[in-house]
C-alpha positions as a printed Julia matrix, in Angstrom:
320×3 Matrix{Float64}:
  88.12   -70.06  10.35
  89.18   -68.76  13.76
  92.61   -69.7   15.48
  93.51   -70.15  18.61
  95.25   -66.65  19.91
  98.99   -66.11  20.78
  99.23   -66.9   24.81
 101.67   -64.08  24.32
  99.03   -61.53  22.67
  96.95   -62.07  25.94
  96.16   -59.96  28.77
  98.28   -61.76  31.74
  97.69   -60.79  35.66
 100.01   -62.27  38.29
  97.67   -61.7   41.18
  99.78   -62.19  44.72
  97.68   -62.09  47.88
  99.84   -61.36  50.85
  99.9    -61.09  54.63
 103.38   -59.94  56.44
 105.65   -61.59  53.74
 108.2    -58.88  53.18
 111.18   -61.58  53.57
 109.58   -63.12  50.46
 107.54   -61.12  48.28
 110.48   -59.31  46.1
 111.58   -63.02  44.96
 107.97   -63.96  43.62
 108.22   -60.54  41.72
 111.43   -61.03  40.28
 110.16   -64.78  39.33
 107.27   -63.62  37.55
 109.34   -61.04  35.78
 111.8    -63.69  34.77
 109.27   -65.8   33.8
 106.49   -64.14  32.35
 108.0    -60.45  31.78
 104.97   -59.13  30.35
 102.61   -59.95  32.68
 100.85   -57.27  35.1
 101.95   -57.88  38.77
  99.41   -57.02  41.5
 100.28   -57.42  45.06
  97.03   -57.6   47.09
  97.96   -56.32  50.79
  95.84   -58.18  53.44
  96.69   -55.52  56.08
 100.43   -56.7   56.65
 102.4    -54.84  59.78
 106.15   -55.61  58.2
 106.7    -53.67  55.5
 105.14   -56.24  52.85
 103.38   -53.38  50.97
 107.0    -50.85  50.62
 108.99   -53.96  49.47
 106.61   -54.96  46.79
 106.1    -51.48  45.27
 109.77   -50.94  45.41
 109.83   -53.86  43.16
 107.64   -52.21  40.63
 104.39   -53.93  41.13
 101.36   -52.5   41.53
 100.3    -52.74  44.97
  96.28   -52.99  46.24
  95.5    -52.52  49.76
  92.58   -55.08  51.36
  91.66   -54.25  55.03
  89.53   -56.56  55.85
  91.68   -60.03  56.65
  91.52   -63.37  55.32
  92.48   -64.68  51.79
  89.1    -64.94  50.73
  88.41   -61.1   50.77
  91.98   -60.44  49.02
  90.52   -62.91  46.19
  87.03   -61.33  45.91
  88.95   -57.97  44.98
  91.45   -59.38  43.27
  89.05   -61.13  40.66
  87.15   -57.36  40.51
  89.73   -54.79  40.63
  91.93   -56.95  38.11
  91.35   -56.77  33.92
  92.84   -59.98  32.24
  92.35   -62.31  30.16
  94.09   -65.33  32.0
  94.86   -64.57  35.82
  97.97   -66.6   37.63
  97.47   -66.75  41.45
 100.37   -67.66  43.42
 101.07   -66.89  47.0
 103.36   -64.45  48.31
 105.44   -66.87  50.28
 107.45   -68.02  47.31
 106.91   -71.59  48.33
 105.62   -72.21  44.53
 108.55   -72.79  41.46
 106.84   -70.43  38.8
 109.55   -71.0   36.04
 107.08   -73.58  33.89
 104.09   -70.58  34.01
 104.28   -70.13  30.39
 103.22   -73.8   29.87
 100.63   -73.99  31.49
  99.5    -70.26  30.24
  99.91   -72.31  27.11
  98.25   -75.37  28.1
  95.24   -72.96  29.34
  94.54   -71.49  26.19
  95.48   -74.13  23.37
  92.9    -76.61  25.43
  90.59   -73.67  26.13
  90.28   -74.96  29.88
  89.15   -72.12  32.75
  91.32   -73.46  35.52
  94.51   -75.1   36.23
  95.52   -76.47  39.67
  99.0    -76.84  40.39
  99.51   -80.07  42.55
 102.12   -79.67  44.88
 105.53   -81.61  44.73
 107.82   -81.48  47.95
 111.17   -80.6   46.99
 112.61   -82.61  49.56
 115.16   -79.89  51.01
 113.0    -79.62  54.35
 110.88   -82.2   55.95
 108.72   -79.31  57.26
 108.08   -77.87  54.29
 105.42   -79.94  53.34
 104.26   -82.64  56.55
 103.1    -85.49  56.49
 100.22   -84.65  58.53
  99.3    -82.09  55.94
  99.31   -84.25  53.22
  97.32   -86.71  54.73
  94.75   -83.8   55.64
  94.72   -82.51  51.96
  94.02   -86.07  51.0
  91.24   -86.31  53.5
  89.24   -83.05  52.43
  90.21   -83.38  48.88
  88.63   -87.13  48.72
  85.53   -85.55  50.26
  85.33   -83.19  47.92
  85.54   -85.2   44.86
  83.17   -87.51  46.44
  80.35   -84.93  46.36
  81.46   -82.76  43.53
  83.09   -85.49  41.1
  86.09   -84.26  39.57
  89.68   -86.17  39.8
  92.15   -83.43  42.19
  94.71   -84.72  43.83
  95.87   -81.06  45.69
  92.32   -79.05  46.12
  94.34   -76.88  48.86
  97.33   -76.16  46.37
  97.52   -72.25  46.21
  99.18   -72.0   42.84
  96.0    -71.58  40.41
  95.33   -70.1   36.63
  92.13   -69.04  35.55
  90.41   -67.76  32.56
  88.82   -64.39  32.8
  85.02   -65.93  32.53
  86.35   -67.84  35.51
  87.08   -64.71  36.89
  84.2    -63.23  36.31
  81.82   -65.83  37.22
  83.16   -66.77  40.46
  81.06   -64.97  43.58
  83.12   -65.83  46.28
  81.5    -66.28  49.65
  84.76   -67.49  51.73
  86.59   -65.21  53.93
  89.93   -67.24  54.8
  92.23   -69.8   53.46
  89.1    -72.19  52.57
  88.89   -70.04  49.34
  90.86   -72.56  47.51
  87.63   -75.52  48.06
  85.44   -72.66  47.06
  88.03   -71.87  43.94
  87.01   -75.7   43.28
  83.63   -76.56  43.81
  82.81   -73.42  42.0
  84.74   -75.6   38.55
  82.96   -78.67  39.6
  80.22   -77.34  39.73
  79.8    -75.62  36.34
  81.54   -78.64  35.0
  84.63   -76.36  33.69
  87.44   -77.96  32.1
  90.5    -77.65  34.19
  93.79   -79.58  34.3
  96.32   -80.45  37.25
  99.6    -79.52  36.66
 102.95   -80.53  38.48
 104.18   -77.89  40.92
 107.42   -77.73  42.87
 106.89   -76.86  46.61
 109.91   -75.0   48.42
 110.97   -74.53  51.62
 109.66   -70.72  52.82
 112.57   -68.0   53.04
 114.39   -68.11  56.11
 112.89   -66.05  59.12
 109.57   -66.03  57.08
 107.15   -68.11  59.41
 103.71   -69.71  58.01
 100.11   -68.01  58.83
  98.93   -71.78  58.39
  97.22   -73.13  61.55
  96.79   -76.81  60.76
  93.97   -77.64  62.95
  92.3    -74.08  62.78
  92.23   -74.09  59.24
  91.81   -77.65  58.33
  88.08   -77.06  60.45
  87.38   -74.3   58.89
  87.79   -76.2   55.66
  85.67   -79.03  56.64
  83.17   -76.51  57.87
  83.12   -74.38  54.32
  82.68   -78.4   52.44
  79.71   -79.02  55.04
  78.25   -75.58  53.98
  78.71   -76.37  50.37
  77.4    -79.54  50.92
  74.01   -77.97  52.23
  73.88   -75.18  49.6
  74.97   -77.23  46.42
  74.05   -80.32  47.27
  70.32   -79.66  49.3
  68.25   -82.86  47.73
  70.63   -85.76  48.75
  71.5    -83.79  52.03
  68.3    -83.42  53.7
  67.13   -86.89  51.84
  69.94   -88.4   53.79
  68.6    -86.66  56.89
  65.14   -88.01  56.47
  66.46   -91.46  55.4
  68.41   -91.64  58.41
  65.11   -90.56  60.99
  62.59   -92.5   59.03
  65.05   -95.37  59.75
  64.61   -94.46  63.45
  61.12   -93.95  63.26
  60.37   -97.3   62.0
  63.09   -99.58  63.93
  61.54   -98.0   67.55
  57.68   -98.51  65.74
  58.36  -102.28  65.19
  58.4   -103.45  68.52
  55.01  -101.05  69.24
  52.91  -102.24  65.77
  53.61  -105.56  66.76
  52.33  -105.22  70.64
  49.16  -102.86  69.1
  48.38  -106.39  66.56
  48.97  -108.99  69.3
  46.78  -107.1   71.98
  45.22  -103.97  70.53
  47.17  -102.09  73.27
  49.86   -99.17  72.63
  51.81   -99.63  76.4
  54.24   -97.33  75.41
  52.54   -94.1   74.46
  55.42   -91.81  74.64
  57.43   -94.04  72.41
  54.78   -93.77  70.08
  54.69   -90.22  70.01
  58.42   -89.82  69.46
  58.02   -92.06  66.43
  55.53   -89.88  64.89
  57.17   -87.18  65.45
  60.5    -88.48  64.42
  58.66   -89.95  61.07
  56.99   -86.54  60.01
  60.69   -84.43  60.65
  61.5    -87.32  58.04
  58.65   -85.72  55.5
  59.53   -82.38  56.12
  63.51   -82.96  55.62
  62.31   -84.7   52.55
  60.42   -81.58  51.4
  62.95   -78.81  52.24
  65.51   -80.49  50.15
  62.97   -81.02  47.21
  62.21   -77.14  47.86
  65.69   -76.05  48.28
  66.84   -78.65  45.28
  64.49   -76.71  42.78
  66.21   -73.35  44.18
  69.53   -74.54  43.47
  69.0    -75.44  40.07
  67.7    -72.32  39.69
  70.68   -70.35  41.51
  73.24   -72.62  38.99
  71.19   -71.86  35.85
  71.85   -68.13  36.66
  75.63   -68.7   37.31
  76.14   -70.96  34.0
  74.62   -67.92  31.93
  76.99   -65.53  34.12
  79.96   -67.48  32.8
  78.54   -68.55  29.41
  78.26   -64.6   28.86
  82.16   -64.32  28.89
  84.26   -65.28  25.76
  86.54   -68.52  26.35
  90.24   -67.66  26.54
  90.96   -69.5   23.42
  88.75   -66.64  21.78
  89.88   -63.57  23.53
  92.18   -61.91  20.64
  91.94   -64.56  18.07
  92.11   -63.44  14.6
């Protein structure tokens, strides 16, 4: 019969993406190697101007430059340059406490899940560290998430992730900024992985180090990148909604006209009429495109589920 595998005997990749943190990215090294000493360290370079690439080879790791900006490129190469079994992704701010990686390493394999999220916990040294109006926004776009997806997240945004290499594998990332992280999720909802939420403490950044976080910039950009998914992933009861909401319209304004046209065989109000056929057939063809586009999906999803069913589960990777 065939055990689970040794987390230990595993390939382990701590994969860092990074933009100008050279004040920071020698302490998430050294955590990692404290941690989790044999795991590979790759620093993914987003194009940083202070240094960030000399400090992290100096500390040993093995350092990947990315030209083109945004955290969503670094992630596409990091999940294709990288060979792992189980991938830790942590950013290079060292905002995230990585001393309990093991356990959930452990808690990854021994449950054979493909992705853990670490929620974040404010440790309460700096108000700023983790706002209010953040939180609130987190709430907001993770709630509308798990509204259309299902799933039960509490901290979609959190940037502390581990995933199993058919994860990895699997995942064709379409995002080019920091709205990776709902793509990181919708693409687990959506092939109904197993994943777990983990516990995560949330630090205060080093001092001098400043935040590439724009709250309003990115927090669109993130509700923009759900509405997209929304379309894509979701087609039938988008476009149904759409033609719900017109036919609605169409009949409401066609009320008032069907009962003149019945009371005096007269339509007074010809352009009204037209706009209520017209309205009523954009209903029918909304309708249609999301039955057409619904079919296409399924389609598109069957093709990803036998990308990721092709991979061995990290629970069998090395087992003897």
């Amino acid at each position: 019969m065939t055990g689970s595998p040794d987390p230990r005997a595993l390939r382990v990749a701590a994969v860092i993406p990074c933009f100008n943190e050279a004040l920071s990215i020698a302490q998430v090294v050294d955590e990692f190697r404290a941690a989790l000493p044999e795991a590979e360290i790759h620093v993914f370079d987003n194009n940083s101007t202070d240094g960030t690439a000399e400090v992290a080879r100096a500390t040993g790791a093995t350092v990947t430059h990315v030209a083109l900006r945004g955290k969503g490129n670094v992630a596409r190469r990091m999940f294709a340059d990288v060979e792992a079994d189980v991938y830790v992704m942590v950013d290079g701010d060292a905002t995230y406490d990585v001393r309990d990686i093991r356990q959930h390493i452990d808690l990854l394999v021994l449950d054979n899940l493909d992705m853990i999220v670490g929620s974040r916990i404010d440790d309460g040294a700096d108000a700023q560290t983790y706002r209010r109006g953040h939180r609130f926004g987190n709430r907001l776009l993770t709630g509308a998430v798990a509204s259309l997806f299902g799933g039960r997240l509490t901290d979609m945004l959190s940037g502390y992730r581990v995933f199993s290499r058919r994860y990895a594998k699997s995942f064709p990332a379409v995002s080019e900024g920091f709205e990776i992280e709902t793509e990181l999720t919708v693409h687990a909802l959506e092939l109904r992985m197993p994943f777990a939420e983990v516990p995560v403490l949330y630090r205060s950044r080093p001092e001098g180090s400043e935040s590439k976080l724009s709250t309003y910039r990115d927090g669109w950009r993130i509700l923009k990148t759900i509405c997209k998914l929304f379309v894509s992933e979701r087609p039938l009861l988008f476009f149904s909604s759409v033609a719900g909401v017109l036919a609605l319209l169409s009949v409401i304004l066609a009320e008032p006209l069907l009962t003149t046209y019945l009371r005096t065989g007269l339509v007074p109000r010809l352009p009204t009429a037209v706009f209520v056929t017209g309205t009523m057939l954009v209903a029918m063809l909304a309708f249609v495109c999301g039955v057409v586009l619904h079919t296409v999906t399924i389609g598109r999803q069957e093709a990803k589920r036998l990308r990721y069913l092709a991979i061995p589960g990290v629970r069998h990777r090395g087992s003897p």
